[in-house]
C-alpha positions as a Python dict, from the first residue, in 0.01 Angstrom:
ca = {
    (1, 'X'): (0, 0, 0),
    (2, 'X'): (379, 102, -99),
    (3, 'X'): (537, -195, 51),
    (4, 'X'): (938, -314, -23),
    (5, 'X'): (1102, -652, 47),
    (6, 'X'): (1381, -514, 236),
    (7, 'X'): (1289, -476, 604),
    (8, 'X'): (1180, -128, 594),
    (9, 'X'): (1018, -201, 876),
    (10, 'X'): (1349, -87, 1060),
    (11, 'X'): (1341, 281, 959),
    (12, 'X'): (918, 278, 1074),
    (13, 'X'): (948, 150, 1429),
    (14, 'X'): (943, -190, 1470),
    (15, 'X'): (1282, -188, 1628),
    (16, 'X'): (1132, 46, 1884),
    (17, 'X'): (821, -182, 1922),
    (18, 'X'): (1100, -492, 1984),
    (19, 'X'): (1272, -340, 2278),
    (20, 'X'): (922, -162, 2424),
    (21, 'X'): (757, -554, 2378),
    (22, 'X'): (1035, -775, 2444),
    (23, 'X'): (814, -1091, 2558),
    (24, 'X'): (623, -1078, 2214),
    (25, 'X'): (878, -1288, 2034),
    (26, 'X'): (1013, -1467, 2345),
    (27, 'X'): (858, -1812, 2319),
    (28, 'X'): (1001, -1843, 1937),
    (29, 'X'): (777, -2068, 1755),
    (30, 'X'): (822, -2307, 1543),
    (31, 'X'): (618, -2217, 1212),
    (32, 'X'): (522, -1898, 1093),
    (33, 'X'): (175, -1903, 1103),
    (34, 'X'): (273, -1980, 1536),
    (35, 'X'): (536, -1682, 1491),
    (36, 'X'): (240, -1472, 1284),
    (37, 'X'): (-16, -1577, 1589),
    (38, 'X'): (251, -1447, 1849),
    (39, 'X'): (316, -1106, 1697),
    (40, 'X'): (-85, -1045, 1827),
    (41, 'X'): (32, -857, 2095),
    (42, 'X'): (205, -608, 1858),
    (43, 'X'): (-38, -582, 1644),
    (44, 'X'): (-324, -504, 1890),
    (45, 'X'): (-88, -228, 2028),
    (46, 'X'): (-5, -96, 1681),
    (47, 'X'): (-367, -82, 1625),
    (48, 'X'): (-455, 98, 1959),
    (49, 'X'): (-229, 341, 1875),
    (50, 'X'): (-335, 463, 1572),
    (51, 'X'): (-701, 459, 1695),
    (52, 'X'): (-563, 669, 2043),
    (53, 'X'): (-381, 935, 1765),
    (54, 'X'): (-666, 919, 1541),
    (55, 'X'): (-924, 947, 1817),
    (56, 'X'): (-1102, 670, 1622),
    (57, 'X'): (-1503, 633, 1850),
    (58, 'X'): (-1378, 221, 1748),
    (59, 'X'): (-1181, -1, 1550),
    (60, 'X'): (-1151, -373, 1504),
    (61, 'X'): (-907, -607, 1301),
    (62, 'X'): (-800, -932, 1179),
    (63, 'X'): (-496, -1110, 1010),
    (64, 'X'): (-588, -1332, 782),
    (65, 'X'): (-312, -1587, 691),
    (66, 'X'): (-270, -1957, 553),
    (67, 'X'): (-626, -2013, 516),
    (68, 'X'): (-803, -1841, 801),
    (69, 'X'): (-796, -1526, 1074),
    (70, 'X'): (-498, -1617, 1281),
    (71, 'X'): (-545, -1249, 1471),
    (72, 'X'): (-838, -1074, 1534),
    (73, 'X'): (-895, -775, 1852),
    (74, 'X'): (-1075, -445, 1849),
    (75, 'X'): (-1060, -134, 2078),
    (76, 'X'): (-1324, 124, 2159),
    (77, 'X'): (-1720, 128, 2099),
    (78, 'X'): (-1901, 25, 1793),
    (79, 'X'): (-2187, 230, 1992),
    (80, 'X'): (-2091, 583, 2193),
    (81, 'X'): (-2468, 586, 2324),
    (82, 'X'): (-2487, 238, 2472),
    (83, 'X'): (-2113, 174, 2508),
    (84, 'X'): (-2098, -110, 2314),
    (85, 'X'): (-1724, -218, 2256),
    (86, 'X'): (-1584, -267, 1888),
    (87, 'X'): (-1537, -628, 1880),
    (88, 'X'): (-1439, -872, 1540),
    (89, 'X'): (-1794, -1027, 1531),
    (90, 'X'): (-1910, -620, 1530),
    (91, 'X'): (-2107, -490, 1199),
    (92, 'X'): (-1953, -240, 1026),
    (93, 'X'): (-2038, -73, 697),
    (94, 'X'): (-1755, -129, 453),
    (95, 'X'): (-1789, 97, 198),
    (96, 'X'): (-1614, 63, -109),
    (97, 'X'): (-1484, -245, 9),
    (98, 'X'): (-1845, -360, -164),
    (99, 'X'): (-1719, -331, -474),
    (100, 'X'): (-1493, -626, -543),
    (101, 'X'): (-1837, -877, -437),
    (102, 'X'): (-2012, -663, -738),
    (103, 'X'): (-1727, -764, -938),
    (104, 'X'): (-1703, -1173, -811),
    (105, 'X'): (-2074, -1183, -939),
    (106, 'X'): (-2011, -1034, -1281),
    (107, 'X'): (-1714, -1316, -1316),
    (108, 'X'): (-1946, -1589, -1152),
    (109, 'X'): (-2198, -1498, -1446),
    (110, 'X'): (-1894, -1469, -1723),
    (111, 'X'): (-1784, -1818, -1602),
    (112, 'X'): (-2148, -1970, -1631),
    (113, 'X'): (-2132, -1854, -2022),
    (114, 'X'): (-2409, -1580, -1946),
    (115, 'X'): (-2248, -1275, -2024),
    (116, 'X'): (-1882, -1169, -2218),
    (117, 'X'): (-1688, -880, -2052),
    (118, 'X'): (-1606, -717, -2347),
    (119, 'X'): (-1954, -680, -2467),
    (120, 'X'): (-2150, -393, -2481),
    (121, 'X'): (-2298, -281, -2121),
    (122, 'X'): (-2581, -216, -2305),
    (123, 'X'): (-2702, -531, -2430),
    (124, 'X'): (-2789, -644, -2073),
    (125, 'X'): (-2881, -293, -1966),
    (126, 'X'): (-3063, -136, -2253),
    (127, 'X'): (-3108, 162, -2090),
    (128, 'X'): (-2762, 275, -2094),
    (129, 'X'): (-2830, 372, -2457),
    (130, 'X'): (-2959, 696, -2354),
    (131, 'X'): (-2640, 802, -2233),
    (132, 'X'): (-2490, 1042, -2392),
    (133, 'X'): (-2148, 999, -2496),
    (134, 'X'): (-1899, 1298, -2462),
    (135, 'X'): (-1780, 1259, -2814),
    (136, 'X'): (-1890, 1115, -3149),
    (137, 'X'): (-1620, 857, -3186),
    (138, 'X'): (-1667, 732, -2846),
    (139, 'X'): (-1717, 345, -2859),
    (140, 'X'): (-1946, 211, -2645),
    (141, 'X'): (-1913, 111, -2257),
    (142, 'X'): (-1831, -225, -2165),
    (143, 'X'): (-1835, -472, -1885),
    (144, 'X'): (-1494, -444, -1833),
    (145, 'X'): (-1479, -66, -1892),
    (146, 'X'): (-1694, -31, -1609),
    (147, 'X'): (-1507, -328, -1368),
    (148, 'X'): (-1230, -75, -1424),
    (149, 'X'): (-1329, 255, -1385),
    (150, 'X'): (-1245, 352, -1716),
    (151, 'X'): (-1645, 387, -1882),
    (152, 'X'): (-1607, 757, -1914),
    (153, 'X'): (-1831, 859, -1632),
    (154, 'X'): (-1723, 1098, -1349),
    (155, 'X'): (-1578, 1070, -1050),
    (156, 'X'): (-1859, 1110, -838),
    (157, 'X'): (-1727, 1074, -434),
    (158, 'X'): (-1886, 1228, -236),
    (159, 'X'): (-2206, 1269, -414),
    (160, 'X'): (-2215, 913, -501),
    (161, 'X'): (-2190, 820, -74),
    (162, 'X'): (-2529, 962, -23),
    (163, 'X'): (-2720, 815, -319),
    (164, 'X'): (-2699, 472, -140),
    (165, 'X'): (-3080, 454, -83),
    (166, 'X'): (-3182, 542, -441),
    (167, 'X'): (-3426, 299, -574),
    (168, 'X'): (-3364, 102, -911),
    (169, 'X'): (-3574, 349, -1081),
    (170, 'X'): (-3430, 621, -962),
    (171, 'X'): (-3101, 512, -1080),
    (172, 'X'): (-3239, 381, -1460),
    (173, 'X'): (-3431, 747, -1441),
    (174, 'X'): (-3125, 916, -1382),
    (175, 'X'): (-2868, 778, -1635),
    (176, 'X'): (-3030, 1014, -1939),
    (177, 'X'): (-2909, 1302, -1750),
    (178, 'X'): (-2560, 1164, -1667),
    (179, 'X'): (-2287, 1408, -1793),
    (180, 'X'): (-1976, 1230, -1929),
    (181, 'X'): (-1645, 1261, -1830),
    (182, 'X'): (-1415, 1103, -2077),
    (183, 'X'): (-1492, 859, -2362),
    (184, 'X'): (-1487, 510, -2279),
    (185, 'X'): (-1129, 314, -2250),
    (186, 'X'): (-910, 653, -2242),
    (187, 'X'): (-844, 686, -1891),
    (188, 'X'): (-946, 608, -1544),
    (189, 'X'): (-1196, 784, -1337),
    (190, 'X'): (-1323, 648, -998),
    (191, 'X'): (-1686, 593, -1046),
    (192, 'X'): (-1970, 454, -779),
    (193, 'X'): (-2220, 488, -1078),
    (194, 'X'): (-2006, 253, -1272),
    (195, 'X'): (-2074, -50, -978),
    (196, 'X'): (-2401, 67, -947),
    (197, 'X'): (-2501, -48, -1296),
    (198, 'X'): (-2335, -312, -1237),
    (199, 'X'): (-2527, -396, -1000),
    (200, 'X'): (-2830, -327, -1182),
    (201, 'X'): (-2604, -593, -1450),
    (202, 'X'): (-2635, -851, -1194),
    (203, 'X'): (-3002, -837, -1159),
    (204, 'X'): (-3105, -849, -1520),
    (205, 'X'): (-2880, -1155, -1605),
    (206, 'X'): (-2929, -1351, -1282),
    (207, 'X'): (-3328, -1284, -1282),
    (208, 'X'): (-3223, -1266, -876),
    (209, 'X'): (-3259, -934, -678),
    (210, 'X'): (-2891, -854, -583),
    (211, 'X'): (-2900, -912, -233),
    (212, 'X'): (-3042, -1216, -257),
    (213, 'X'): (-2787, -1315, -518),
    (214, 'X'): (-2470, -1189, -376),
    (215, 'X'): (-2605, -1373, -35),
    (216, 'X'): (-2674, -1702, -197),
    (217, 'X'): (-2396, -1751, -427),
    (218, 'X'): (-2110, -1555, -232),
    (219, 'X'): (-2192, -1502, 103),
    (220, 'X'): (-2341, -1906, 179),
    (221, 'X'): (-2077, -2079, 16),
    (222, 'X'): (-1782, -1889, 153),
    (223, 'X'): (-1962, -1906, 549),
    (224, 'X'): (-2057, -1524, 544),
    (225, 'X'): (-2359, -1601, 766),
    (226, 'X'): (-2360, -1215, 885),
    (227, 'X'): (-2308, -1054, 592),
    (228, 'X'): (-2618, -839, 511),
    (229, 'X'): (-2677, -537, 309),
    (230, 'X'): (-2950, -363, 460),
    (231, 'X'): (-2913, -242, 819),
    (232, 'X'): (-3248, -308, 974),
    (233, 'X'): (-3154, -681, 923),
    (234, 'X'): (-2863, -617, 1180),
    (235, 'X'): (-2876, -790, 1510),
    (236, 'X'): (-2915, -473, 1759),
    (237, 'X'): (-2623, -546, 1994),
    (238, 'X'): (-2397, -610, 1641),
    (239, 'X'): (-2475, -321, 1408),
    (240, 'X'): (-2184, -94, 1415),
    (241, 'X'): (-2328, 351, 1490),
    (242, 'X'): (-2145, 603, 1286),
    (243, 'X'): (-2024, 899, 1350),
    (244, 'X'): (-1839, 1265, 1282),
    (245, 'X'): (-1593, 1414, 1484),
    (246, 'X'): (-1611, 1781, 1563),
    (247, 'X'): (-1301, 1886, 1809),
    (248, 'X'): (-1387, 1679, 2104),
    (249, 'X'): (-1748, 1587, 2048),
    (250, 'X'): (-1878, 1313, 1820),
    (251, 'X'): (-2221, 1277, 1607),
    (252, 'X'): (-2404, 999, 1516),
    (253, 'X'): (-2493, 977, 1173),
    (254, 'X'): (-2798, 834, 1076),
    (255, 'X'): (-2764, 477, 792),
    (256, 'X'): (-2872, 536, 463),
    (257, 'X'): (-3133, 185, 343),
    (258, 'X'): (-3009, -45, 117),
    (259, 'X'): (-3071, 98, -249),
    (260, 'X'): (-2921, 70, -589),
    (261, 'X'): (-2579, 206, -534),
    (262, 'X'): (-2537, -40, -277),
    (263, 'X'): (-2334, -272, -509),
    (264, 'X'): (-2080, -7, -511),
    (265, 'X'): (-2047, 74, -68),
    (266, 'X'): (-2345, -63, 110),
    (267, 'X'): (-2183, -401, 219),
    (268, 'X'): (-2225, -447, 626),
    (269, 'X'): (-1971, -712, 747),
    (270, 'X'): (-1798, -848, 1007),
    (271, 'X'): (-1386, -868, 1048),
    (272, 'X'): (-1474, -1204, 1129),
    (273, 'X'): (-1652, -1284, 815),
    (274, 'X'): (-1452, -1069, 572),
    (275, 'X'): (-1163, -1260, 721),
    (276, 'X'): (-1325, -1582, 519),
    (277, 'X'): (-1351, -1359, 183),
    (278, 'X'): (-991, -1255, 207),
    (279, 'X'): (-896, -1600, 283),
    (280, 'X'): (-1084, -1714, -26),
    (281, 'X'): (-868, -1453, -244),
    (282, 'X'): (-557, -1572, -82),
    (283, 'X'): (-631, -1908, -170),
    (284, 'X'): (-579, -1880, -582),
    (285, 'X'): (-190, -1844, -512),
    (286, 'X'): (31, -1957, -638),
    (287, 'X'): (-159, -2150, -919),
    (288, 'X'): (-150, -2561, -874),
    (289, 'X'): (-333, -2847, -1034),
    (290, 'X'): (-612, -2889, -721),
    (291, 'X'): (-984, -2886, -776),
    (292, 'X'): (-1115, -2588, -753),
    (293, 'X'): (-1339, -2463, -441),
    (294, 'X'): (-1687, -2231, -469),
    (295, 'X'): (-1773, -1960, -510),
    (296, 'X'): (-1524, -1869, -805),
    (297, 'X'): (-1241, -2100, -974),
    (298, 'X'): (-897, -1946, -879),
    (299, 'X'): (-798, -1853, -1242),
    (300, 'X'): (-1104, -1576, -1233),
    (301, 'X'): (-994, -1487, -864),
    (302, 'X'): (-638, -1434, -1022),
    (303, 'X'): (-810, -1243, -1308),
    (304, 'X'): (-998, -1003, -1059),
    (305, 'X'): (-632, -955, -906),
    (306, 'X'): (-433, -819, -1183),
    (307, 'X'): (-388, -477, -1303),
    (308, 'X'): (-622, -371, -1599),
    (309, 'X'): (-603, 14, -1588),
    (310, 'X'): (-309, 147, -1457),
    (311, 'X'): (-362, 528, -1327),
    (312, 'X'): (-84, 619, -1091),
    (313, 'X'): (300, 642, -1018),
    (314, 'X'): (415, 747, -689),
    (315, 'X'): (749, 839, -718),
    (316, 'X'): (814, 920, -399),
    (317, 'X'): (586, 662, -217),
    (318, 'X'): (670, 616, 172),
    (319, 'X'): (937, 864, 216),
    (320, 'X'): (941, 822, 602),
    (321, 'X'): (1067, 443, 539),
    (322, 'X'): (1362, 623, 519),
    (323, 'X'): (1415, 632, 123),
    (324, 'X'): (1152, 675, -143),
    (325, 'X'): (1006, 384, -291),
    (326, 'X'): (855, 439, -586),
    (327, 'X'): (522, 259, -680),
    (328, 'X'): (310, 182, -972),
    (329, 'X'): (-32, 138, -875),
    (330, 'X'): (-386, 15, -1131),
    (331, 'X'): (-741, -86, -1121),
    (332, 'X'): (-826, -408, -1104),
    (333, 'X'): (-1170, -577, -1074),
    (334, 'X'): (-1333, -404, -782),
    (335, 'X'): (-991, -386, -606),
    (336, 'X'): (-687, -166, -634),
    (337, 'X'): (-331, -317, -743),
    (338, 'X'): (-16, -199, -634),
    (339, 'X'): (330, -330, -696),
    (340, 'X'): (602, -74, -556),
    (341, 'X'): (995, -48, -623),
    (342, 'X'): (1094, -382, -469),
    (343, 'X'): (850, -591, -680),
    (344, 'X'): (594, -618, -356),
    (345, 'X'): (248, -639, -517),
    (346, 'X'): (20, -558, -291),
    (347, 'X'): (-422, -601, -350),
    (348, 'X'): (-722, -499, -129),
    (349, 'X'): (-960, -197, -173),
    (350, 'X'): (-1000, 82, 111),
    (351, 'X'): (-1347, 224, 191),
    (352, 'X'): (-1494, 569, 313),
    (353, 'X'): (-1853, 673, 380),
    (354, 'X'): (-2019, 911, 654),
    (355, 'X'): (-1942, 733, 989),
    (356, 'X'): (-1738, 439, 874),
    (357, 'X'): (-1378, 375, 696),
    (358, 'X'): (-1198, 93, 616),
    (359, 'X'): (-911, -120, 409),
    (360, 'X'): (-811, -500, 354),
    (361, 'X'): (-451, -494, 186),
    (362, 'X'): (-335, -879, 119),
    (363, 'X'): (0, -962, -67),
    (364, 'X'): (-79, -1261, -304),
    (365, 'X'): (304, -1336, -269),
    (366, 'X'): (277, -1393, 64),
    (367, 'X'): (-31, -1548, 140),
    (368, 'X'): (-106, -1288, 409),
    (369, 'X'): (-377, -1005, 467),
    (370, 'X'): (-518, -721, 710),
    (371, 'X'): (-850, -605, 718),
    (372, 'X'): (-977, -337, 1002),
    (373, 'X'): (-1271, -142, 1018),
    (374, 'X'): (-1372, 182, 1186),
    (375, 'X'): (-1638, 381, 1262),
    (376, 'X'): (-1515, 756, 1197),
    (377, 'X'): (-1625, 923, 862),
    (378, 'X'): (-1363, 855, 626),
    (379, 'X'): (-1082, 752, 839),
    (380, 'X'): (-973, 475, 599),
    (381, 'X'): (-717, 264, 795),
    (382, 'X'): (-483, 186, 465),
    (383, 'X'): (-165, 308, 634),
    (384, 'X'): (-184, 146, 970),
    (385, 'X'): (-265, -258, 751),
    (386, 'X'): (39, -151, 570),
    (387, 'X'): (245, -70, 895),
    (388, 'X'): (126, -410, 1024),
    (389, 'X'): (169, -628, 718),
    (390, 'X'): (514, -496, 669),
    (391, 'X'): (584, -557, 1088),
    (392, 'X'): (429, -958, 1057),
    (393, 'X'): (667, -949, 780),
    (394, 'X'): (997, -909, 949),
    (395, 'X'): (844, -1033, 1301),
    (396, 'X'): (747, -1371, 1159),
    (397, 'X'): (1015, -1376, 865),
    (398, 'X'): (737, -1394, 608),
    (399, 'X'): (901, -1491, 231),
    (400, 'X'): (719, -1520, -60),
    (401, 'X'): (554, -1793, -131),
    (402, 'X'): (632, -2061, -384),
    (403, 'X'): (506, -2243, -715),
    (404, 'X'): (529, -2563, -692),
    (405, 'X'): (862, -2721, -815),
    (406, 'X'): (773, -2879, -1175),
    (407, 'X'): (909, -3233, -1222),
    (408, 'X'): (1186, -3112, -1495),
    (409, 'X'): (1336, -2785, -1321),
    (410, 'X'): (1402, -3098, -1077),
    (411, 'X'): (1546, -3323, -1308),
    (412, 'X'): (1751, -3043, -1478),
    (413, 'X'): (1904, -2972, -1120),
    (414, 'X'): (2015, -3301, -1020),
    (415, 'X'): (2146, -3346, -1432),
    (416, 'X'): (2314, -3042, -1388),
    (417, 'X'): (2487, -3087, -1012),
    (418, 'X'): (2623, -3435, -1192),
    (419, 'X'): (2880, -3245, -1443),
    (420, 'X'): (2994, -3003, -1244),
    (421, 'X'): (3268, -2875, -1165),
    (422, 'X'): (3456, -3040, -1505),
    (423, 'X'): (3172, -3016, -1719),
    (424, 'X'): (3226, -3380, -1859),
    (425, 'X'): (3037, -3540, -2083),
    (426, 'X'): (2818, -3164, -2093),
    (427, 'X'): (2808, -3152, -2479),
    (428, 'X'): (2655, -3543, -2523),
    (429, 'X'): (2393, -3510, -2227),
    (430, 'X'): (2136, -3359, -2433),
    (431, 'X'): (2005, -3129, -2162),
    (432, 'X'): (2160, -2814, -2300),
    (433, 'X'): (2016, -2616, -2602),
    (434, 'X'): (2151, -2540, -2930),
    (435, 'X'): (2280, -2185, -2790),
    (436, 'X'): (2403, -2273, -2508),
    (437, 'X'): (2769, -2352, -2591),
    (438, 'X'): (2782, -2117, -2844),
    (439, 'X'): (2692, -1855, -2567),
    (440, 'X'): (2945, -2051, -2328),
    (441, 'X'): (3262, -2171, -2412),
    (442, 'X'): (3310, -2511, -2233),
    (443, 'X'): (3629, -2443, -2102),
    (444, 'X'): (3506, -2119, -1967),
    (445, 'X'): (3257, -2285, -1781),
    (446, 'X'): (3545, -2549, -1676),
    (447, 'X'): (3742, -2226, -1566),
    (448, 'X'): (3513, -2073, -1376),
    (449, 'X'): (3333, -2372, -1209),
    (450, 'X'): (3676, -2496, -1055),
    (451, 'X'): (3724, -2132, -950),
    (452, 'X'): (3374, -2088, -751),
    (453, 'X'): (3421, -2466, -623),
    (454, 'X'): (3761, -2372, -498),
    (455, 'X'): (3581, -2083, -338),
    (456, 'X'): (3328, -2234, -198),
    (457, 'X'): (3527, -2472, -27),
    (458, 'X'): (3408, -2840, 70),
    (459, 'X'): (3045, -2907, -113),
    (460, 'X'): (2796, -3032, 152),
    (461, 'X'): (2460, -3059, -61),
    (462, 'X'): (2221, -2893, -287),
    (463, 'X'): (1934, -2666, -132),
    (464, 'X'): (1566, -2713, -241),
    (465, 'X'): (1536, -2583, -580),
    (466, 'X'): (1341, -2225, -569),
    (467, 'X'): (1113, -2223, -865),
    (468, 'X'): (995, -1865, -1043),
    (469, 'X'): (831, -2103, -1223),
    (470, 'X'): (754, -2422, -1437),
    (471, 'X'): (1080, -2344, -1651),
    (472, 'X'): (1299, -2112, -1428),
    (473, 'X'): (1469, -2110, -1117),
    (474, 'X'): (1717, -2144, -877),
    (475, 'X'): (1931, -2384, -643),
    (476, 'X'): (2220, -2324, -402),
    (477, 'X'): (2543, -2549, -386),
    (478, 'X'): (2611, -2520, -19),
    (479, 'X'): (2982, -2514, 14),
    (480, 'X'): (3204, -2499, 354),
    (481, 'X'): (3299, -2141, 333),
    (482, 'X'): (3038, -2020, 39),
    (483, 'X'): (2723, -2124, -106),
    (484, 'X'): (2715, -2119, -522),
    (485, 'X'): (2390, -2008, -643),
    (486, 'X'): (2279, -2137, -958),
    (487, 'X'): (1983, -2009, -1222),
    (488, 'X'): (1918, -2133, -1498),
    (489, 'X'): (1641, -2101, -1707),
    (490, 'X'): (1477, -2403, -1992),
    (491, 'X'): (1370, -2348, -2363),
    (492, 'X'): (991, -2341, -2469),
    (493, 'X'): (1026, -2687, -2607),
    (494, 'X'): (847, -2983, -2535),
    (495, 'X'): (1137, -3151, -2388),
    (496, 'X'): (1304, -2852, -2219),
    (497, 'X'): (1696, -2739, -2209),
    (498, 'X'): (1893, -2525, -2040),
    (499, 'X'): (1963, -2230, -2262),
    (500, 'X'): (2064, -2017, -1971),
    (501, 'X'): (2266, -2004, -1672),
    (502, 'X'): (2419, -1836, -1388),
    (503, 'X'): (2681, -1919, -1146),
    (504, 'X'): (2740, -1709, -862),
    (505, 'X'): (2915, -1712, -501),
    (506, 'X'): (2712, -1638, -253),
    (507, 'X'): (2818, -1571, 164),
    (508, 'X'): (2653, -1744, 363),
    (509, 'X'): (2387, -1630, 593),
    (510, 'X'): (2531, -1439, 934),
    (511, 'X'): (2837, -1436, 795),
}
């Protein structure tokens, strides 16, 4: 998920992709969710591609983007015996993609007062007690030790992909024999176990089996109407076969039953209906002052998006981008976070299990997601969303989205654009705080104003004012030769001042 704001885009391929699909970008449309909607052609061809060089038995995918799937296509069979194509409405097994619904229900239940993530696991789950701890001054686990893979217990892929069947006894038999790994809260260590009690979490507080509670209080509200966790409840001609490649030859692999570890990889979905999930993440950015929607209020979505345990720095992340890019990458809740050397953030979860692989990747920022599925053991498809996200990027020239523009950032502006380029009456307007002068001499600021004005040529209008947000950002003067950019920034105060600011010429776009 290393993914840069500069169009790196150029150095993978998309230039190539431009002159081998000309007519993809012909009818230029007017908004970019039209623009995002015409790049389907590229997509579906990226996509065939990779399955064609990855000899994938099927693969299907959808873009996700202001508010719902926008592209959506699949290549292949979802069954090699019955040659069933791969379709978006096909049912694949998701994996550890699972994991981040495990961790929506813990929040649901935090929200509804009926649990505290820093409490002990234990008190809902006495039977964690007879764990044994790998060292006497180990404190003990907690909710959000386990959301994060940092409980202590060990990794455990791929022995934990074949305990999907176990019962719930099995499981609460088995934790007095689990060896520890690490004492809780010292370091990260990718455990299936870890959802797997939480799952188990889920039950006890709820008093609701957790399929029935993930499908009435996730899947319902959200429109997940496919969304099952046990197989045999699969329509026929939609359930998704498995299989391993050997050379040439594929094998199907038989479907483990739903079980107890099926809160952390047992999730069988649609791209269609996943699309609605990822839409629903999407939807808590930027923050705003709107009601919020079911299942989950957006502040706990945002929660479940940021990085709690970091455990990785790549510094040489991408390389064939054409420079490396390094990139910091953490644990969130059920869903990895990644934020590389250009500030791109980038959240999803990939998934891997015998016969089926997987990965959504959305950037928050950008209000834009891929999800694809396949049905190849382990052939997570992280690197070809990236590839795609970063091509919709410069196709449909995707920016970051906004906060909202707070009332004074607007009135500061317009106070502002009124003394310049003199400065008159600056000291009496009140707008400025007590540093400000003593960090600029007015008739520097005279001097340099008149200098960036003269510059700048004829002044035509102010630009929309580009919030970072409620008390920061930025405007641009647009002059006849050069634009001057302006950021300033306000003081905490209840009435807030400009304590900083920045003047800078700017060329102007093309030229």
């Amino acid at each position: 998920m290393g993914l840069r704001k500069d169009l790196r885009v150029w150095a993978m391929g998309w230039l190539a992709l431009l002159a081998i699909f000309p007519n993809d970008l012909s009818a230029q449309p007017a908004t970019r969710k039209e623009k995002v909607k015409a790049a389907a052609g590229v997509v579906e061809r990226i996509f065939r591609a990779h399955a064609a060089a990855r000899h994938l038995p099927g693969l299907a995918w959808g873009v996700i983007y202001d508010g719902g799937l926008v592209v959506s296509g699949g290549c292949g069979l979802a069954d090699l015996g019955q040659q069933r194509p791969a379709t978006p409405q096909s049912l694949f097994r998701a994996a550890s993609m699972s994991k981040s619904f495990t961790a929506m229900a813990i929040l649901q239940l935090r929200d509804a007062g009926r649990l505290r993530l820093d409490d002990p696991a234990a008190l809902y789950l006495p039977e964690l007690k007879a764990l044994r701890p790998v060292t006497a001054d180990a404190p003990e686990i907690t909710l959000r030790h386990l959301l994060t893979h940092g409980a202590g217990l060990p990794e455990d892929n791929p022995w934990g992909d074949r305990q999907l069947a176990r019962t719930d006894a099995e499981l609460l038999a088995l934790l007095p024999e689990i060896s520890m790994a690490n004492a809780p809260g010292v370091a990260y260590e990718y455990s299936n176990l870890g959802f797997a009690i939480l799952g188990q979490i889920v039950q006890r507080v709820s008093g609701m089996d957790f399929t029935v509670y993930t499908r009435e209080l996730i899947f319902k509200p959200l429109g997940m109407g496919s969304s099952i966790w046990e197989y045999a409840g699969a329509p026929p001609e939609r359930l998704v076969r498995g299989y391993a490649r050997s050379g040439a030859s594929f094998t199907e692999l038989p479907m483990e039953h739903h079980g107890a570890y099926g809160a952390m990889g047992g999730l069988i979905t649609s791209v269609e209906d996943f699309a609605r999930y990822a839409a629903f993440h999407l939807s808590a950015w930027p923050p705003r002052d709107e009601a919020d929607a079911v299942p989950l209020r957006r502040s706990s979505l945002r929660e479940m998006h940021h990085p709690w345990r970091f455990y990785s720095l790549l510094p040489d992340a991408d390389p064939a981008a054409g420079a490396p890019c390094p990139a910091a990458q953490a644990y969130a809740y059920g869903l990895r976070w990644q934020s590389d050397c250009g500030g791109m953030v980038a959240v999803g979860h990939s998934g891997g299990l015998p016969g089926f692989g997987s990965n959504w990747t959305m950037l928050p920022d950008y209000g834009i997601a891929v999800v694809s599925f396949t049905n190849l053991t382990y052939a997570t498809t992280t690197a070809i969303n990236r590839t795609v996200l970063d091509t919709l990027i410069a196709l449909a020239g995707l920016e970051p989205r906004q906060p909202p523009v707070s009332a004074i950032l607007e009135k500061r502006k317009y106070e502002l654009i009124g003394m310049l380029p003199e400065w008159q009456g600056a000291r009496e307007s009140g707008i400025f705080a007590e540093n400000f002068f003593l960090d600029n001499p007015p008739a520097e600021l005279a001097r340099l104003s008149r200098q960036l004005f003269a510059e700048a040529g004829e002044i035509r209008g102010a630009g929309p004012m580009r919030p970072l947000n409620n008390l920061r950002g930025s405007f641009l003067l647009e002059g006849s030769r050069k634009d001057i950019s302006l950021f300033f920034t306000l003081t905490p105060e209840r009435v807030p001042r400009i304590q900083e600011l920045k003047m800078t010429l700017v060329e102007k776009s093309g030229g």
